[in-house]
C-alpha positions as CSV (number, residue, x, y, z in Angstrom):
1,X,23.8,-0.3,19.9
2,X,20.8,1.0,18.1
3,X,17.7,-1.0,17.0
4,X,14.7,-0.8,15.7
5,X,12.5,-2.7,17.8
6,X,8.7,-4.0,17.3
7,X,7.2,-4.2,20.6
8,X,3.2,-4.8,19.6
9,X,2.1,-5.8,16.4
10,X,0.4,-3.8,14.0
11,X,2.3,-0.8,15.6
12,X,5.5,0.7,14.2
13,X,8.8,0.0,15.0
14,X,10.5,2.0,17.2
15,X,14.2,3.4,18.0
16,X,16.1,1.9,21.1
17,X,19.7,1.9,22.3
18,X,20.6,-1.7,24.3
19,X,23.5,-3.4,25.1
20,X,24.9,-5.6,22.5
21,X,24.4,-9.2,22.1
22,X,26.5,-12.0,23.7
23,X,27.3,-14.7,21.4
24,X,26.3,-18.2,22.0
25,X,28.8,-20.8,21.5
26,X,28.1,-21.6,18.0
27,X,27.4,-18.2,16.9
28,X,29.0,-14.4,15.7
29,X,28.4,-11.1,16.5
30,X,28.3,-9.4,13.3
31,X,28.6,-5.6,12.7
32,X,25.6,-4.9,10.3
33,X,26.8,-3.1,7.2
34,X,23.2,-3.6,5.1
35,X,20.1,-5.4,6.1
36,X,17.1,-6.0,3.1
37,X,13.8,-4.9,3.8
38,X,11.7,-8.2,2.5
39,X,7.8,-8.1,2.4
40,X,7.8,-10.8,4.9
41,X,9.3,-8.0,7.6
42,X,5.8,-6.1,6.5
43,X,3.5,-9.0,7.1
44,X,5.3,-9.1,10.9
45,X,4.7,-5.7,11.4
46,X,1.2,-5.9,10.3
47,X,0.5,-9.0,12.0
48,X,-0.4,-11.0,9.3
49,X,2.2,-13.3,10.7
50,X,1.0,-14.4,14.1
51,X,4.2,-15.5,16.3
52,X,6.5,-13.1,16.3
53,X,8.9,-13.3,19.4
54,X,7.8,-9.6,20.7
55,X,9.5,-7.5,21.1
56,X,11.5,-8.2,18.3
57,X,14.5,-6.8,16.1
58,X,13.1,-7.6,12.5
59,X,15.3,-7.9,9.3
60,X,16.2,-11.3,7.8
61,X,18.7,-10.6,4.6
62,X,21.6,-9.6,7.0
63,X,25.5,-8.5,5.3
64,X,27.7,-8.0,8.5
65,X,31.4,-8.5,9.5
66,X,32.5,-10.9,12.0
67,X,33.6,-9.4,15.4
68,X,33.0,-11.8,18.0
69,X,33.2,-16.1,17.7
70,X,31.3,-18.4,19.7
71,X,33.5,-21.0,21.5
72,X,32.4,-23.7,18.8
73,X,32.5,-21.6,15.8
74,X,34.3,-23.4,12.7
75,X,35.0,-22.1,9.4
76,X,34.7,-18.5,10.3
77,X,36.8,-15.8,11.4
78,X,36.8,-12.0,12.6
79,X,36.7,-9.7,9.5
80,X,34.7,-12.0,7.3
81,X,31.8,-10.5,6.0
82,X,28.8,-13.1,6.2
83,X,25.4,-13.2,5.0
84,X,21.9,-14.4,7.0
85,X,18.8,-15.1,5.4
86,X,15.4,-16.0,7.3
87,X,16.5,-19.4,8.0
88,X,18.1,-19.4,11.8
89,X,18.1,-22.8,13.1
90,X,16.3,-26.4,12.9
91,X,16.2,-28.9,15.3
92,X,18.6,-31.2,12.6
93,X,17.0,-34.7,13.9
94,X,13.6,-34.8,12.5
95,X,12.5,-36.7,9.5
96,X,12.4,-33.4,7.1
97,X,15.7,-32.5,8.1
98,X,17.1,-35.9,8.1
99,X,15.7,-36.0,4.3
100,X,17.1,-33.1,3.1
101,X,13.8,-30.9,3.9
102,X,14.9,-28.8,6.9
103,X,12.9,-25.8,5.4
104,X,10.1,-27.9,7.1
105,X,11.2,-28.4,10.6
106,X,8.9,-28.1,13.0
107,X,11.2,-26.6,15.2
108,X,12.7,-23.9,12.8
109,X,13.8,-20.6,14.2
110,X,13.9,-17.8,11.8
111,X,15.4,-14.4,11.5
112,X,13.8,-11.3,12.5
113,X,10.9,-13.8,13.2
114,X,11.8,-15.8,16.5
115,X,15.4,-14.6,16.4
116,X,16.9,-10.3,16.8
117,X,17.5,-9.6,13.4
118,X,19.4,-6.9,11.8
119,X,17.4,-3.5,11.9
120,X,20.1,-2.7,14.2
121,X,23.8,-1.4,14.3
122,X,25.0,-5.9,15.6
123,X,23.2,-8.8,15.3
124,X,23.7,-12.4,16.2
125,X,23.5,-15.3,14.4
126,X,24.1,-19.3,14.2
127,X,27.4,-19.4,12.3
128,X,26.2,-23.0,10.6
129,X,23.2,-20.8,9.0
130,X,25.3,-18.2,7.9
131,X,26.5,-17.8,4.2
132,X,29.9,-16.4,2.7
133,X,29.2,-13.1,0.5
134,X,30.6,-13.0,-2.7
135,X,33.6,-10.5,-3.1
136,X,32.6,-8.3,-6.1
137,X,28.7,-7.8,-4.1
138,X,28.5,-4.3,-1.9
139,X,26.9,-5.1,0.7
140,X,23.9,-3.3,-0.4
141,X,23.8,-4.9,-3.0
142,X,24.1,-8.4,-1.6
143,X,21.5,-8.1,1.3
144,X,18.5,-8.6,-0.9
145,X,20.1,-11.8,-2.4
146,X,19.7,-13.4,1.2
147,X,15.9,-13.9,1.3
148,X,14.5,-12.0,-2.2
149,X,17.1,-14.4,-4.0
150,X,17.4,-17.5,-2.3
151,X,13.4,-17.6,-2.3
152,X,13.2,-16.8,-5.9
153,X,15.8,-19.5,-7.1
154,X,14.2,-21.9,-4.7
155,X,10.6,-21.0,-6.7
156,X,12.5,-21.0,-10.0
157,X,13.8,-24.7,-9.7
158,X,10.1,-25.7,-8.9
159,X,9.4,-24.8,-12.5
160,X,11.7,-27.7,-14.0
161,X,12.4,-27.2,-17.3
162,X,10.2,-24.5,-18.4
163,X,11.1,-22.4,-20.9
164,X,8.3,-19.6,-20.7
165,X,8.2,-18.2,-17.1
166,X,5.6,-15.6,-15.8
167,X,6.2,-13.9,-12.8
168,X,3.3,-12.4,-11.0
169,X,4.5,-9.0,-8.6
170,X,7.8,-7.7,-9.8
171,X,9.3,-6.6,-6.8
172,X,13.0,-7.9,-5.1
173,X,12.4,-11.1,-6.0
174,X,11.3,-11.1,-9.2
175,X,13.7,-8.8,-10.5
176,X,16.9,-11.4,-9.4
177,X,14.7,-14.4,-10.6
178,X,14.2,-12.6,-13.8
179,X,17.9,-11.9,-14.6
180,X,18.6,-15.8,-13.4
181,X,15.8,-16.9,-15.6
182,X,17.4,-15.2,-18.9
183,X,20.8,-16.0,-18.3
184,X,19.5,-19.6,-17.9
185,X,18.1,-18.9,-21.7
186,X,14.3,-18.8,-20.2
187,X,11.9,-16.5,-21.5
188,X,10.4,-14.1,-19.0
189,X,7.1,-12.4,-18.7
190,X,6.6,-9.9,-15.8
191,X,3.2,-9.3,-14.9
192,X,2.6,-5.8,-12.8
193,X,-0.2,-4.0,-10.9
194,X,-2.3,-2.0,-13.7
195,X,-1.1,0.6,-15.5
196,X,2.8,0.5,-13.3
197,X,4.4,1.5,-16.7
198,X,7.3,2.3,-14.4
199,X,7.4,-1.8,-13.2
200,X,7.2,-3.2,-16.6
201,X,10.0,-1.2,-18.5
202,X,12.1,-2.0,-15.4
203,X,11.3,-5.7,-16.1
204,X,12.4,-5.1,-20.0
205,X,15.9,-3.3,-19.2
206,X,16.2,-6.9,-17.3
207,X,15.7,-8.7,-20.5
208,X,11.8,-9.9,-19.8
209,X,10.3,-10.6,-23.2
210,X,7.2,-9.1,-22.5
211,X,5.6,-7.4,-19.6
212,X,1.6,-5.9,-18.5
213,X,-0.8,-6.1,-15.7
214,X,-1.8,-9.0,-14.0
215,X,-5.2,-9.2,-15.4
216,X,-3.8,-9.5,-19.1
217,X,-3.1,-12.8,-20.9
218,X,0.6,-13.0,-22.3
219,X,1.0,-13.2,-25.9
220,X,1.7,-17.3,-25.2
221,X,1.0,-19.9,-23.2
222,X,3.4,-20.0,-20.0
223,X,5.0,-23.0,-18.9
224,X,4.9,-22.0,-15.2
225,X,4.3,-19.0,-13.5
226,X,5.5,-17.9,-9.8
227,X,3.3,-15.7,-7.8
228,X,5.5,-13.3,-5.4
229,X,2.7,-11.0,-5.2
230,X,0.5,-12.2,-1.8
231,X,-2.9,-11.7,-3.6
232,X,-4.8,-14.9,-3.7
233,X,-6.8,-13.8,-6.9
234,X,-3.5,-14.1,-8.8
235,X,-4.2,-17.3,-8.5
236,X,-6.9,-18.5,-10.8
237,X,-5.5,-15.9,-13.4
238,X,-1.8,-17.8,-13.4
239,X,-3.4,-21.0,-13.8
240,X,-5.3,-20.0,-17.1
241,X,-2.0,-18.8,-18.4
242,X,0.0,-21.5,-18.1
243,X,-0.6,-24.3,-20.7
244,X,-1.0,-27.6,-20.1
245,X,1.1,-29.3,-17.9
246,X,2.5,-26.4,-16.1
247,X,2.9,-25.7,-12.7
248,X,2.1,-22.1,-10.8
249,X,4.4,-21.7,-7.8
250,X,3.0,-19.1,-5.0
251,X,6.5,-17.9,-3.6
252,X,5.0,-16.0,-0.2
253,X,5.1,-16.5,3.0
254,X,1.8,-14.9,3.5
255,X,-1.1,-14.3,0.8
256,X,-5.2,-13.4,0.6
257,X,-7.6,-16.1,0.5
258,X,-7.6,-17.8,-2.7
259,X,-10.9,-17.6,-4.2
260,X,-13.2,-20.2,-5.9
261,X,-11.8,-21.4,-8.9
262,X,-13.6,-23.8,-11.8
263,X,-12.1,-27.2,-12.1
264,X,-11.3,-26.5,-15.3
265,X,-8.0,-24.5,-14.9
266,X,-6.7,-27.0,-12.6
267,X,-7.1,-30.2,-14.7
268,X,-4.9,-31.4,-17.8
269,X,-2.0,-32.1,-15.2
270,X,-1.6,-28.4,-14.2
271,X,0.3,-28.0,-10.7
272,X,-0.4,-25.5,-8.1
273,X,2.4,-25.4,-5.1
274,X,4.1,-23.7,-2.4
275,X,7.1,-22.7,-1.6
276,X,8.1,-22.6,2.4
277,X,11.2,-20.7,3.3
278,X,15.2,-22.2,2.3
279,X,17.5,-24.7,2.9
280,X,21.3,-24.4,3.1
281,X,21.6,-26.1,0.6
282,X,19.6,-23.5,-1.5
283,X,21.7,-20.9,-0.2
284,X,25.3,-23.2,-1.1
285,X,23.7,-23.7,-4.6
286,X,22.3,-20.1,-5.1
287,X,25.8,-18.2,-4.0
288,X,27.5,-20.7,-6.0
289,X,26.1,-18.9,-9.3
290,X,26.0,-15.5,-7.7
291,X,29.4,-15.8,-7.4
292,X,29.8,-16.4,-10.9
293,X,27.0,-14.7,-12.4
294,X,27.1,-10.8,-11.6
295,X,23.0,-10.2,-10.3
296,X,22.3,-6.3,-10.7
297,X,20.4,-5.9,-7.8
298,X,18.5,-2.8,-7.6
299,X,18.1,-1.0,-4.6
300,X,16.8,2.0,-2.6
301,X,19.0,2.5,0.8
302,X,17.5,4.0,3.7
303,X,19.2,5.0,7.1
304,X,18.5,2.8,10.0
305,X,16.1,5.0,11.8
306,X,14.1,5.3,8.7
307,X,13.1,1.6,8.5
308,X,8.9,2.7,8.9
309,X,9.1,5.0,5.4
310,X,11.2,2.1,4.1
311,X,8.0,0.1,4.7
312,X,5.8,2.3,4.1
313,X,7.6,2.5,1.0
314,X,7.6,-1.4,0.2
315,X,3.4,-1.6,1.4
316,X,2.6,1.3,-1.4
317,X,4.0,-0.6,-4.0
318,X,6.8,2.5,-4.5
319,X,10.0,0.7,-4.8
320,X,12.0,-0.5,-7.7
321,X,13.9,-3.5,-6.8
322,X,14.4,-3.9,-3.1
323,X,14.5,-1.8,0.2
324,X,17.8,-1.5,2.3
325,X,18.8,-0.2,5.9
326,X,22.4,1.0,5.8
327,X,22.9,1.1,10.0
């Protein structure tokens, strides 16, 4: 098979033929039909993520059919087509994952991270971490809904009830939280890198109810905001939006140092959190409405042997929606 393979980080990725992988006993051999290209997949390549498993097949919003079981493998057989997000394994014993928190397992393995992801023609996977696709979803179309959705809806339940929503970087995930967000009757407000006219209608023709650059104040008080953005200063700016009582999310995996901020936008029970990685049970929860709730991802497909303009694409801030190899 082909793959693109990171060998040194901070380096590009570069085109290799290999044999195929051998299943383990509880996992499949999928045949990649799309793979997302997530800004977390930059941050590896740039080394701003420090333990990669080098070298390493990146890609973490894998759509594949099924071509080869594991000996243990339940509830899936050949010719399914199967999704897998960024979560690949956790140890299943320790007190987050016995509570319901296995996002937080020490001994996590993740996708295109620690495990061979899909920037290649097959990849292997767990089959108990892997997620049914939605019929009506191409398989374009579904791969950014593995990582760029499941983090966004994770981020979106941390804002409760809030009605008015700002969202700070309106890239892949932004533009499926912002089309959850409206169908849920919320009111959006997409906040963009200055003067990205192009950004902001985008977020409009998604029903947000207003949309600017990051330095301006929305027209009124948000109830929570979520930063996808990984620019620390967007931090102290979020917080003076939001009103009273309302939280700021930072949905990254990776962001700038947070500067100095006065006490002041903090207090009057303001909340600011983080969001790390998914459970299953975000993924259960999260197709459950995709399945029932068409999400009009937007996306720019790119062969596989033209993943580094895909991210040099997705590190100059020039795609709309989200970035897809098509092995």
């Amino acid at each position: 098979m082909r793959a693109m393979i990171l060998s040194e980080a901070k380096h590009e990725l570069g085109l290799v033929h290999r044999d195929r992988p051998v299943p383990g006993e509880h996992a499949l051999l999928l045949r990649v039909e799309a793979c997302g290209v997530c800004r977390t997949d930059l941050h590896i390549v740039d080394g701003e993520l420090s333990q990669p498993a080098l070298p390493l097949i990146p890609g973490h919003q894998i759509v594949g059919i099924v071509e080869e079981l594991g000996s243990q493998v339940t509830g899936v057989a050949l010719g399914d087509r199967v999704g897998i997000p960024w979560l690949g394994g956790t140890c299943g014993r320790c007190r987050f994952c016995l509570s319901g928190r296995e996002n937080l397992c020490d001994a996590a393995l993740f996708t295109g991270y620690q495990i061979d992801g899909g920037f290649a023609d097959y990849a292997c996977a767990d089959s108990r971490y892997a997620f049914a696709i939605p019929e009506h979803y191409a398989a374009a179309q579904a791969a950014p809904l593995l990582c760029a959705g499941l983090i966004g809806y994770r981020a979106l339940r941390m804002t409760g009830d809030a009605r008015r929503i700002g969202l700070y970087g309106f890239g892949a995930a932004a533009h499926i939280v912002a089309q959850l967000a409206v169908h849920q009757g919320k009111s959006v407000y997409a906040f963009t890198r200055a003067g990205d006219t192009r950004a902001q209608d985008f977020a409009r023709q998604l029903g947000a109810s207003w949309a600017g650059a990051s330095s301006e104040r929305p027209p009124d008080p948000l109830d929570a905001a979520i930063i996808f953005a990984p620019v620390g200063s967007l931090v102290p700016i979020a917080l003076a939006a939001v009103d009273k009582g309302g939280v700021v999310v930072c949905a990254g995996i990776h962001m700038s140092d947070i500067p100095a901020f006065s006490y002041e936008l903090l207090w009057q029970e303001r909340v600011l959190r983080s969001v790390a990685n998914l459970t299953r049970r975000d993924g259960e929860e999260f197709f459950a409405l995709a399945k029932n709730l068409v999400i009009d991802t937007h996306v720019r497909c790119y062969p596989l042997q033209a993943a580094n303009q895909a991210l040099d694409d997705l590190r100059a801030g020039h795609i709309e929606g989200a970035a897809v190899l098509t092995p």
